[in-house]
NUFITOR-119474 format. One line per field, with one value per residue (C-alpha): residue in one letter; residue number from 1; x, y, z. Coordinates in Angstrom, 2 decimals. Last residue first. Layout:
N
code [a:...];
pos [NUM:...];
u [X:...];
v [Y:...];
w [Z:...];
//
This chain:
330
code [x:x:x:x:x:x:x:x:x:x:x:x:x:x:x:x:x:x:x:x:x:x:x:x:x:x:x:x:x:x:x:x:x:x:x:x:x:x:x:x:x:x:x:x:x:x:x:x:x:x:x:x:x:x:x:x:x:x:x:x:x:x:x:x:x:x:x:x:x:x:x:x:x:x:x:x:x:x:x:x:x:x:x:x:x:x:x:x:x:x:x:x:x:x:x:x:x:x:x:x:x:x:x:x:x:x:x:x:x:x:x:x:x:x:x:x:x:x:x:x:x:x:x:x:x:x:x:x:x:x:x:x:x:x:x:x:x:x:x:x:x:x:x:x:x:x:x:x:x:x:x:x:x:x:x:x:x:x:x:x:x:x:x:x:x:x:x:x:x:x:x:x:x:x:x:x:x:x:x:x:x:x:x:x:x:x:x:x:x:x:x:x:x:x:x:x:x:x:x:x:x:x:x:x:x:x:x:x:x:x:x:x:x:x:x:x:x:x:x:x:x:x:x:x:x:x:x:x:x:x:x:x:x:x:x:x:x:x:x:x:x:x:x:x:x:x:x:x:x:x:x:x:x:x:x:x:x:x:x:x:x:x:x:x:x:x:x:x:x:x:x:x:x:x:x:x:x:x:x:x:x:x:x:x:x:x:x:x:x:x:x:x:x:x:x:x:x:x:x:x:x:x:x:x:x:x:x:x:x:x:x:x:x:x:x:x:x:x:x:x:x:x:x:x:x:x:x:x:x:x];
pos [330:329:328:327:326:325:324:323:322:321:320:319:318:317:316:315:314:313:312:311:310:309:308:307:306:305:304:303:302:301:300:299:298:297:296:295:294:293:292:291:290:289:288:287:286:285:284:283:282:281:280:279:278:277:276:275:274:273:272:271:270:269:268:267:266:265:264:263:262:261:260:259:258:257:256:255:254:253:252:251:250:249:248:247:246:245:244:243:242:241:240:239:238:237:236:235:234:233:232:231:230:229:228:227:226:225:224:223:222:221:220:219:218:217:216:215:214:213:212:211:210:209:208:207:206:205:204:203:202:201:200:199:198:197:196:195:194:193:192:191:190:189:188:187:186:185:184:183:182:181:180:179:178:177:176:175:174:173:172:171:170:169:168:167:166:165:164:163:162:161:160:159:158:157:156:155:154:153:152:151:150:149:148:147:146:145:144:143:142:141:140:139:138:137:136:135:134:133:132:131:130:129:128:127:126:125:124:123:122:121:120:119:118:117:116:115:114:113:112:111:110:109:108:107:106:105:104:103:102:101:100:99:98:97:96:95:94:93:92:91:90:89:88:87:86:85:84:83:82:81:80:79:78:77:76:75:74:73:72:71:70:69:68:67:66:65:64:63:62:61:60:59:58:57:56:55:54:53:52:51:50:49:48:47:46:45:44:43:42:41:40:39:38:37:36:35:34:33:32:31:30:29:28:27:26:25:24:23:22:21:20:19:18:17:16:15:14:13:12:11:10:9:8:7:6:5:4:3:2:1];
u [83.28:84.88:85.22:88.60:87.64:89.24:92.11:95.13:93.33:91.54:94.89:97.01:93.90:94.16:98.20:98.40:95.59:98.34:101.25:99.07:98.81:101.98:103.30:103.10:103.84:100.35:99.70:102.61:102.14:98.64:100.20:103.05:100.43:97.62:98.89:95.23:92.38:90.59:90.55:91.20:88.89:89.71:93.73:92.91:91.39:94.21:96.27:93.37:94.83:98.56:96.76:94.94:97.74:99.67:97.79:94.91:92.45:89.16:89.72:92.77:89.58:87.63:90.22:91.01:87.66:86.76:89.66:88.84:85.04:85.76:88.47:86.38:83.44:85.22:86.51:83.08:81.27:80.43:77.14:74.46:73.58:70.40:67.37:65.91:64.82:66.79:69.99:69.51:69.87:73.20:74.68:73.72:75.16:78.42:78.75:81.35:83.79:87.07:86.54:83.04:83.26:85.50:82.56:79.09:76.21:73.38:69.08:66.82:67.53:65.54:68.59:67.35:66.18:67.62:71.18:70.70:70.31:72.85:75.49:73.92:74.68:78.12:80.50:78.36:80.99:80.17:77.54:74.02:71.70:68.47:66.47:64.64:61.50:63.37:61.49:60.04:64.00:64.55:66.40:68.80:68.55:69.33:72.80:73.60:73.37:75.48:78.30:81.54:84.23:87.72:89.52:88.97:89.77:88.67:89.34:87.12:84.43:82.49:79.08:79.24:76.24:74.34:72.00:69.34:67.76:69.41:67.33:68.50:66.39:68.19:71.12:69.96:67.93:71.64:73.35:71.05:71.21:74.86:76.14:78.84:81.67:82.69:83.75:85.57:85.01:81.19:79.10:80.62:79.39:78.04:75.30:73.01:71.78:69.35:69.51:67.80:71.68:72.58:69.65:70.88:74.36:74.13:72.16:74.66:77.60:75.65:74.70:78.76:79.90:77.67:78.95:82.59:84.70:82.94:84.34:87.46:85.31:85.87:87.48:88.89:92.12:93.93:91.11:91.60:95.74:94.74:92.36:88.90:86.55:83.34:81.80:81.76:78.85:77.03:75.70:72.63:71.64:74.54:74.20:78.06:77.24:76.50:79.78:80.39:78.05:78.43:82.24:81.14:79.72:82.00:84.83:83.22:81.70:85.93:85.36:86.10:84.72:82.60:80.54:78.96:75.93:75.04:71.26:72.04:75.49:73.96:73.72:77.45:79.39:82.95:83.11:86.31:88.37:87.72:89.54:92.64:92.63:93.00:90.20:91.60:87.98:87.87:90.69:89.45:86.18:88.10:86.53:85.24:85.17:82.26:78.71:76.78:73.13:71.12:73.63:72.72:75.63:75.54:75.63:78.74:80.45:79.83:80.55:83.99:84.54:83.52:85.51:85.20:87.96:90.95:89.18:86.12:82.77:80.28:78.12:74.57:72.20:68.54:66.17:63.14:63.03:64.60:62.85:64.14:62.12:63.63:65.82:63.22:62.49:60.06];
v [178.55:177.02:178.93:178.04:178.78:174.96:175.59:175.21:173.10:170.74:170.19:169.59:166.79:165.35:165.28:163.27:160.97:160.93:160.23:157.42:155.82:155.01:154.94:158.53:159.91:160.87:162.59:164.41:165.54:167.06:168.92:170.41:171.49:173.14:176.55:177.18:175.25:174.61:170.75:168.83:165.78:166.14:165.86:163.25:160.10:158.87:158.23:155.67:153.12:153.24:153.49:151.10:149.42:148.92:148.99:146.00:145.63:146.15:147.32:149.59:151.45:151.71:153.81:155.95:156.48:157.65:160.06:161.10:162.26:163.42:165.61:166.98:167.32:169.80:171.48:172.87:170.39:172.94:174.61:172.74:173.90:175.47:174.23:173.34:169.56:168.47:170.83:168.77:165.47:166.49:167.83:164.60:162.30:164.57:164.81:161.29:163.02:162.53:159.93:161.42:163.21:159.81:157.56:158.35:156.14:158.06:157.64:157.04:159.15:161.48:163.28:166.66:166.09:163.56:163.99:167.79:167.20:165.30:167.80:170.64:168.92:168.62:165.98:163.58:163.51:159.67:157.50:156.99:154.70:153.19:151.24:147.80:148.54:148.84:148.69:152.35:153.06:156.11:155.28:153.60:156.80:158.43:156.81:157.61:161.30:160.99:161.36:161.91:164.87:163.97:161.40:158.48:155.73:156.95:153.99:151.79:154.67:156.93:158.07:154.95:152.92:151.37:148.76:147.43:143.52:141.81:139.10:137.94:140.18:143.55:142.13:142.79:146.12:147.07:145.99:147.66:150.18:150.27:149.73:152.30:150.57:153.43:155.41:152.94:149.82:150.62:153.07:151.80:149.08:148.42:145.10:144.31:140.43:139.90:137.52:133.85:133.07:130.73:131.80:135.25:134.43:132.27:134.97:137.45:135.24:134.53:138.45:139.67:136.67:137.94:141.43:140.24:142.96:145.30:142.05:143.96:146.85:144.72:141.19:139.83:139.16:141.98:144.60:143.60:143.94:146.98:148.92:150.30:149.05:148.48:144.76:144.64:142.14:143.24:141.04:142.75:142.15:140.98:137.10:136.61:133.06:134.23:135.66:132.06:130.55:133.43:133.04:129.67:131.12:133.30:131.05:128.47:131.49:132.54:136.72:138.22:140.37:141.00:143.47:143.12:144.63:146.46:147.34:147.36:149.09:148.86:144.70:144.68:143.43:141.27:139.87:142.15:139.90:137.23:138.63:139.68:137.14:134.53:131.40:130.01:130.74:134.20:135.53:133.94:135.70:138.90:141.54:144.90:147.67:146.94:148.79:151.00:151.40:154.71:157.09:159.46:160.60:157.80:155.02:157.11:156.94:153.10:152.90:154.45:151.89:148.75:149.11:151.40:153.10:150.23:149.81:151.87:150.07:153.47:154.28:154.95:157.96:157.00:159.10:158.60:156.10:152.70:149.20:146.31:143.52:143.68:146.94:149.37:152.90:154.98];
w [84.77:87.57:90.97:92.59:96.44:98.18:95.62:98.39:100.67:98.40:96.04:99.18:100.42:97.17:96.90:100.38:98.86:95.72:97.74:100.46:96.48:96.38:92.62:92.30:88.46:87.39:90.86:91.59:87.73:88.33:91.44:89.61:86.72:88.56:87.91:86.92:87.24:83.83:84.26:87.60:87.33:83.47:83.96:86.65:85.03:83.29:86.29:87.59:85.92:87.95:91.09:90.73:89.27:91.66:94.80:93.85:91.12:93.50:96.33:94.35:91.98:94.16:96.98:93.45:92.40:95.52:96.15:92.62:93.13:96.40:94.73:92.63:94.72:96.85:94.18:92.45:90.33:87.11:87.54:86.18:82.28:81.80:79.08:82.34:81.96:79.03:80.26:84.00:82.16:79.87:83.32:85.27:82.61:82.31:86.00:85.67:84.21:85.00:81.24:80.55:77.45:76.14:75.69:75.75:74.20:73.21:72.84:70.80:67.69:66.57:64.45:65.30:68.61:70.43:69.13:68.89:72.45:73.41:71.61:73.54:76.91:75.31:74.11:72.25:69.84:68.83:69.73:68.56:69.98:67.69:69.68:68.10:65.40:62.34:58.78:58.47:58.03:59.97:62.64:60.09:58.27:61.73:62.04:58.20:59.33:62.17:61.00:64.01:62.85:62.06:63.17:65.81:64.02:60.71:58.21:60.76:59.64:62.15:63.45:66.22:65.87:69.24:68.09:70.26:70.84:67.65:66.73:63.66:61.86:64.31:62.61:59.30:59.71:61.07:58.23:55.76:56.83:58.15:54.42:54.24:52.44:50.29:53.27:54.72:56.91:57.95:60.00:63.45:65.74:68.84:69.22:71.46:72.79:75.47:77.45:76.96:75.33:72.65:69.84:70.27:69.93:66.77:65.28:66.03:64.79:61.79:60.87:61.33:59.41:56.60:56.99:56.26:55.73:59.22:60.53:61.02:63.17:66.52:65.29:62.19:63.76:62.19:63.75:67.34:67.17:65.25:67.31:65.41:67.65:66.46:66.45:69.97:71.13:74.04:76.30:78.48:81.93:83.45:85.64:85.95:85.07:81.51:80.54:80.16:78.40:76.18:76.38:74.65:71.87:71.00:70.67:68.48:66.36:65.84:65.28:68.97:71.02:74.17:76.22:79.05:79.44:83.03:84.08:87.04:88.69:92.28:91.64:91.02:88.00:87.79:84.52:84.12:85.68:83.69:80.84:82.74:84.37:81.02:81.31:78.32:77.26:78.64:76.42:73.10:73.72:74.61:76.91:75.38:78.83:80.95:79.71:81.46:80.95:82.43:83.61:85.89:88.52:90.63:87.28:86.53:89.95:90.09:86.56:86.95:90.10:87.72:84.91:82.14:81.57:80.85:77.55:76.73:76.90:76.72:79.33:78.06:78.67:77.90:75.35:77.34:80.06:80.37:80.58:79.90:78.97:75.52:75.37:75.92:75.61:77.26];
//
């Protein structure tokens, strides 16, 4: 078992990443259905919630069914931070999440997401200021360090977990590397490693196969992995890693049926909650992996990436589950 404070999880959990515009609450309702253990809300802006912007507050919104849920936040002012604390704190989550990881410029330039990866010591105090602000308890996502010859996470993380961070999840790449090349994990099991930490120990990066997940667990002994883009129109992903544990087989691929339920779900979710426009607009980037591997698929996909009414894509869902009702996916 592993445990984030009082929270209890089971063996190597399966965590939602916080992507932006992906993980909001209709993509964790399908993930959390599907197996995941923790999921996260995409990163919200300190500065944003405190002039009370709607885009920020907006994604405060949790449900019980979702539990546990972190929310995740950013920003680099301690002023600022603390009171979105007080603030993300009415929405009752179970975990706040600080976001000290992304790699996006217009985070980055304010000293935010990975930029504080510059100024470790500002990294510790904002933690510690957090955890002693908050009775919840307080993670941290990050990535190995600024550049190459900035790798510290170590010693970082046996830093912040001092301060009184409650789990670390470490993503195996630079800020230099965006997204780039190949994800290390190496340095992320030294920091598993080091006799000194006690707290969990999630890796995240290129877990992109049932295989991946388990090399994760097994060779690196890590406890457990975040999951970001393998399971953008693909919410399965938690329940195909999960079956390979148990069986050593991988689940048969949804068939098409579940694909579009899956979507027509997401879709209905997705405009209850953040209205017509850009429900459906949001959703768009869902569909090339709800529909992947099917072939002469491509005039349906675009009907539904370039529909603005979303009674045009339903219409395209039901086409889609007439016309490739028997499409058998390898």
């Amino acid at each position: 078992m592993v445990k984030i404070a009082e929270i209890e999880l089971p063996d190597f959990p399966l965590l939602l990443a916080p992507m932006e515009d992906v993980s909001d609450p209709p993509f964790r309702a399908l993930c959390k259905e599907q197996g995941a253990d923790v999921v996260y809300t995409e990163f919200i802006s300190s500065e944003g919630l405190i002039r009370d912007a709607a885009k920020s507050t907006m994604k405060l919104d949790i449900y019980e069914k979702e539990r546990p849920v972190g929310i995740q936040i950013f920003g680099a002012n301690l002023d600022s931070m603390l009171k979105s604390v007080e603030i993300v704190e009415k929405s009752n989550p179970d975990i706040i999440d600080i976001n000290f990881g992304c790699p996006v410029k217009k985070v980055v330039s304010k000293g935010a997401g990975a930029g504080i990866l510059k100024d470790i010591a500002l990294m510790v105090k904002l933690t510690r200021e957090m955890v002693k602000h908050t009775k919840l308890p307080v993670t941290v996502k990050t990535r190995l360090g600024w550049d190459h010859d900035a790798i510290k996470i170590v010693e970082v993380a046996e830093r912040l977990q001092d301060v009184g961070c409650a789990a670390i999840a470490i993503h195996g790449r630079t800020r230099a590397q965006m997204y780039k090349g190949e994800a290390n994990w190496v340095p992320i099991a030294e920091v598993k490693n080091n006799p000194r930490m006690h707290i969990p120990v999630f890796g995240n990066g290129d877990v992109n196969s049932p295989e991946k997940a388990m090399l994760m667990r097994d060779e690196f002994g890590l406890d457990g992995a975040m999951i970001g883009r393998a399971t953008i129109g693909n919410p399965w992903f938690f329940k195909q890693v999960k079956h390979y544990f148990e069986t050593g087989e991988h689940l048969p691929k949804p068939n098409m049926e579940e694909r579009v339920d899956a979507a027509r779900r997401h879709l209905q979710m997705s405009i209850d909650w953040k209205g017509e426009r850009l429900g459906v607009f949001e959703t768009r980037r869902h569909y090339t992996n709800y529909f992947k591997g099917i072939p002469n698929f491509k005039e349906y996909r675009t009907k539904m990436v370039t529909s603005d009414d979303s009674k045009d894509v339903f219409a395209v869902f039901d086409e889609v589950l007439e016309k490739f009702a028997h499409v058998a996916f390898s």
